[in-house]
C-alpha positions as CSV (number, residue, x, y, z in Angstrom):
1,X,25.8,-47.9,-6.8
2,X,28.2,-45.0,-6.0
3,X,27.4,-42.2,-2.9
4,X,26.8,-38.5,-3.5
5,X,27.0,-37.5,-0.5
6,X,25.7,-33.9,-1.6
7,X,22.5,-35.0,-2.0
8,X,22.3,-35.8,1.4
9,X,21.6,-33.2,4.8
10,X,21.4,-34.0,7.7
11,X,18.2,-34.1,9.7
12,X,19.2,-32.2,12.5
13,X,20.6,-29.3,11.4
14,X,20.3,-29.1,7.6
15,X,23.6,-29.1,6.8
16,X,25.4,-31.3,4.1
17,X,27.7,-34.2,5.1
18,X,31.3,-34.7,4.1
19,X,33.3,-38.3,4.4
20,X,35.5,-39.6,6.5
21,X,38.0,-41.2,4.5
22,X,38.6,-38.3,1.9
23,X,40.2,-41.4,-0.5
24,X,36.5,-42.8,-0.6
25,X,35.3,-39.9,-2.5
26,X,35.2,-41.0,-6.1
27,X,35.2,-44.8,-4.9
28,X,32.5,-47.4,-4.3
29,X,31.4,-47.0,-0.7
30,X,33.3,-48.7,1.8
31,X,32.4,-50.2,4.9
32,X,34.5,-48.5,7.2
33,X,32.9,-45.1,5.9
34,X,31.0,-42.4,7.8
35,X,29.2,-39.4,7.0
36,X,30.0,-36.5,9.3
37,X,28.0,-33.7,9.6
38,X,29.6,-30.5,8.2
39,X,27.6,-28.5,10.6
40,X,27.0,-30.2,14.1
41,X,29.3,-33.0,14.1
42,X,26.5,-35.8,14.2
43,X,27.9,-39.0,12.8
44,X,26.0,-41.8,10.2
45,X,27.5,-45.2,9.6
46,X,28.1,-46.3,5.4
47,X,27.3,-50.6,6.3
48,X,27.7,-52.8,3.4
49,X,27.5,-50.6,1.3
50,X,24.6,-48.4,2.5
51,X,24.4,-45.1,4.6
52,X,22.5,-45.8,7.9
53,X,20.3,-43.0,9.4
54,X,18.8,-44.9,11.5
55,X,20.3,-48.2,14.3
56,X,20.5,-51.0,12.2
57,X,18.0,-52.9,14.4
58,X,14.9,-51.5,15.4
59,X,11.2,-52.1,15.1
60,X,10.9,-53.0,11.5
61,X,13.7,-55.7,11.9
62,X,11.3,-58.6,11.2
63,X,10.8,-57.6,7.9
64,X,14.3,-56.8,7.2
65,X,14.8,-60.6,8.5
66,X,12.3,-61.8,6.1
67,X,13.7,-59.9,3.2
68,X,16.9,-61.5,3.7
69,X,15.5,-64.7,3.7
70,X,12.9,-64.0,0.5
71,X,15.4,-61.5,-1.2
72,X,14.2,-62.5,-4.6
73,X,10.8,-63.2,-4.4
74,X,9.1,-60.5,-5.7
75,X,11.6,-59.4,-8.3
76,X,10.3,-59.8,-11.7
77,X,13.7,-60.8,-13.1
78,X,13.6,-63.4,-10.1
79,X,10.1,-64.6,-11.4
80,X,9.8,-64.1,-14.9
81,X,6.9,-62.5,-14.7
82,X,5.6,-59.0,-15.3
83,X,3.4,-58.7,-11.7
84,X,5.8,-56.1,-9.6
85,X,6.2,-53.8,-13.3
86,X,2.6,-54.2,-13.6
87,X,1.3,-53.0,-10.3
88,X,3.6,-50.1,-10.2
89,X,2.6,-48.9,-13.3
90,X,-1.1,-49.3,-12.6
91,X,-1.1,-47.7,-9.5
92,X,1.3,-45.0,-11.2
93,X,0.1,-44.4,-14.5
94,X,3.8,-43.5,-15.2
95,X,5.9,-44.0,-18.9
96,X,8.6,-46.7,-18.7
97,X,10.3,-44.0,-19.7
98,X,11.8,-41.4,-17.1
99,X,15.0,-40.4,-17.9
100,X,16.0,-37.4,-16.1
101,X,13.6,-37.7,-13.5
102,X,14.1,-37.9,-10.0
103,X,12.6,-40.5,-8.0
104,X,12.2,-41.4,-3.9
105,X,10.6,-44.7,-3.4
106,X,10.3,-45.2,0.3
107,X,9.9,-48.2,2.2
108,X,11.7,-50.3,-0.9
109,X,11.7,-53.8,1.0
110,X,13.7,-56.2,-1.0
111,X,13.8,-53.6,-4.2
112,X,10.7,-55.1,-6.2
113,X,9.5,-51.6,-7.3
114,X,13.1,-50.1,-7.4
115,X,14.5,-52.8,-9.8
116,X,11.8,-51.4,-12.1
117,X,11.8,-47.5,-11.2
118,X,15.6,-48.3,-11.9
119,X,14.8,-49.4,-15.5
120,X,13.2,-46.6,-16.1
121,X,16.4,-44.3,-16.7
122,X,15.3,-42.4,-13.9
123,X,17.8,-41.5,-10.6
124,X,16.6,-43.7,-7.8
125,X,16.3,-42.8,-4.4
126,X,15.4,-45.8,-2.5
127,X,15.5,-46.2,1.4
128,X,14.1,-48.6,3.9
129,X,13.7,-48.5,8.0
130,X,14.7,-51.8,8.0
131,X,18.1,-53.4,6.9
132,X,15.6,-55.1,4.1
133,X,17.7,-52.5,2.2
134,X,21.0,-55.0,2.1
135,X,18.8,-57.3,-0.1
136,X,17.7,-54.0,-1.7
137,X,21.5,-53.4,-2.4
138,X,22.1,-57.3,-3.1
139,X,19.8,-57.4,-5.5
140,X,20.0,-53.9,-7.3
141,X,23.2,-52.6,-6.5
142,X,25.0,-52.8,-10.4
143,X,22.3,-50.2,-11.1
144,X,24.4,-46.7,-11.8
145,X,20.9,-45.0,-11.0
146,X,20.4,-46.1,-7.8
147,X,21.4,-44.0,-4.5
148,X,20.1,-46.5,-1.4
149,X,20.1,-45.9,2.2
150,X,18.7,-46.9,5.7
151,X,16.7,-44.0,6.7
152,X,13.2,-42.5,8.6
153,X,10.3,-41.8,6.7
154,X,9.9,-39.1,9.7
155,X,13.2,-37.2,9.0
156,X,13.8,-38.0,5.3
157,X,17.5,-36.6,4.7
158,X,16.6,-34.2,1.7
159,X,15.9,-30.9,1.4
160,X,12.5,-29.8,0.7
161,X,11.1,-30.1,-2.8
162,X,13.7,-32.2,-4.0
163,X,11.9,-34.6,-6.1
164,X,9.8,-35.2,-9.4
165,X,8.3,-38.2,-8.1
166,X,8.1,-39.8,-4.6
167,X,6.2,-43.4,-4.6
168,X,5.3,-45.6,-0.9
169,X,3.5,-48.5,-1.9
170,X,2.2,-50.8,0.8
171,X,4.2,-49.1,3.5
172,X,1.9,-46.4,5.2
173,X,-0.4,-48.4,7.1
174,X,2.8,-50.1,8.9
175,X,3.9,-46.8,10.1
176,X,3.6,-45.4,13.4
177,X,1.5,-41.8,12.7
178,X,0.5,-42.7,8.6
179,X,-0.4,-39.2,8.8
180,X,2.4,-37.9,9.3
181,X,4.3,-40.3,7.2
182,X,2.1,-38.6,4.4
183,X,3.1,-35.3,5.4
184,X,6.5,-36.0,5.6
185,X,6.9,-37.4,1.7
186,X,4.7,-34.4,0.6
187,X,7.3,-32.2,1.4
188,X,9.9,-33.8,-0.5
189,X,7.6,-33.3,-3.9
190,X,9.0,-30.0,-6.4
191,X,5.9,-28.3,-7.8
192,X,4.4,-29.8,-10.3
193,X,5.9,-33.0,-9.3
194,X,3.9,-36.0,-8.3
195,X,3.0,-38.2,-4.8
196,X,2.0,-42.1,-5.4
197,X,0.4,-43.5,-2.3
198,X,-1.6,-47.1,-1.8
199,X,-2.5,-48.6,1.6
200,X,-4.4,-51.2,2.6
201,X,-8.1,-51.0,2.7
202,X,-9.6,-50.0,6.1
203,X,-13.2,-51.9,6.6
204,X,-14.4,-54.7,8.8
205,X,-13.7,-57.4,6.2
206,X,-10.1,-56.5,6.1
207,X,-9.2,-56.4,9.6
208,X,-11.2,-59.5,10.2
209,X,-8.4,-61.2,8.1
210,X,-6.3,-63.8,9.8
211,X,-2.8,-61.7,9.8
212,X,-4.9,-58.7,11.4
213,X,-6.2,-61.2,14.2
214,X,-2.8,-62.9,14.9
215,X,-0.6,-59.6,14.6
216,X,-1.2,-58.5,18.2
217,X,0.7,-62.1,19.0
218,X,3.3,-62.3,16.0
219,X,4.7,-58.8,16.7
220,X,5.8,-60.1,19.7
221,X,7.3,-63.3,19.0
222,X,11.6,-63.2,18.3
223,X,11.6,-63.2,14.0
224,X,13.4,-66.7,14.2
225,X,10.9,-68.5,16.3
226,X,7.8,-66.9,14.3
227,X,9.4,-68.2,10.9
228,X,10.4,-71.6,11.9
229,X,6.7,-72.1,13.3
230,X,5.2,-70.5,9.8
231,X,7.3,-73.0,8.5
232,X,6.4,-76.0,10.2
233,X,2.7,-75.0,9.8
234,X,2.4,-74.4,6.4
């Protein structure tokens, strides 16, 4: 995974980013790295690997601790099996083929979706709110294709109608305004491009489900406690 930092603005101003370090510039990414605003001087952290635009902790932090835990779960060259390919396909109705196509998956988790988007040939621009994006990077991060980075679905660091595709499977519904969220991706979409959405189903059946019933409890529990107790319970 190398960083071109052109493709990036930033979110405040709208203008493009240049590096600290001018010797990283044709070199991996390196951890002491940071993107400086060309315009109003606003500072992002490169971390491991990965531009941050957003505090490495925050809200979404128990999924990134579970991702770091379950980094290879999902992955279908983890498994051996097809299921992760599969659904994004069916939900997509893309080719396996996408060479030259621009992609923004947001919300990638562990990279389930992004290992395959990444087969496809096409660039991949993955990002996460969470630091699930480290086992993102971990997992993917040999992948030429791939630009990864820590970011806000709400201020997406891209111009407008930058990509060919943008894809955010099971990710809406854990957002703060979905809405919005929506909105937000729309924008990013070129004419004639495409916008792949799923969410969870909203009807009495689902929410009476045992994770909807327990979340007002769980969200409030420290991550370590709440997995050691799963743990033990199961």
């Amino acid at each position: 995974m190398m960083l071109i930092i052109e493709k990036y603005i930033c979110t405040v101003c709208g203008n493009h980013f240049i590096l600290s370090d001018s010797d990283c510039m044709d070199s991996e990414i390196q951890n002491e790295t940071v993107l400086v605003c060309s315009g109003c001087g606003v500072i992002h952290p490169v971390i491991g690997g990965i531009p941050r635009f957003v505090p490495v902790e925050n809200y979404t932090t128990s999924f990134g601790y579970q991702w770091s835990i379950h980094k290879k779960t999902q992955l279908d060259s983890y498994t051996g099996l097809p299921l992760s390919s599969q659904r994004l396909f069916a939900v997509t109705q893309w080719s396996d083929q996408l060479q030259g196509q621009k992609i923004l998956e947001a919300g990638s988790g562990a990279g389930r979706f992004t290992e395959v988007l990444l087969q496809t040939g096409a660039e991949v621009f993955s990002f996460d709110y969470s630091n699930a994006v480290e086992a993102n990077y971990n997992n993917n991060k040999e992948k030429p294709n791939l630009h990864l980075f820590q970011g806000d679905i709400y201020h997406i660091p891209f111009e407008k109608a930058t990509f060919d595709k943008v894809i955010c499977l099971g990710v809406l519904q854990h957002t703060p305004d979905p809405e919005k969220a929506f909105i937000c991706l729309a924008n990013l979409v070129r004419p004639g491009g495409e916008l792949v959405i799923d969410v969870y189903r909203a009807d009495i059946i689902a929410y009476l489900h045992w994770k909807y019933i327990l979340r007002p409890l769980t969200k409030r529990l420290d991550k370590e406690f709440l997995y050691k107790t799963i743990l033990t319970i199961t």
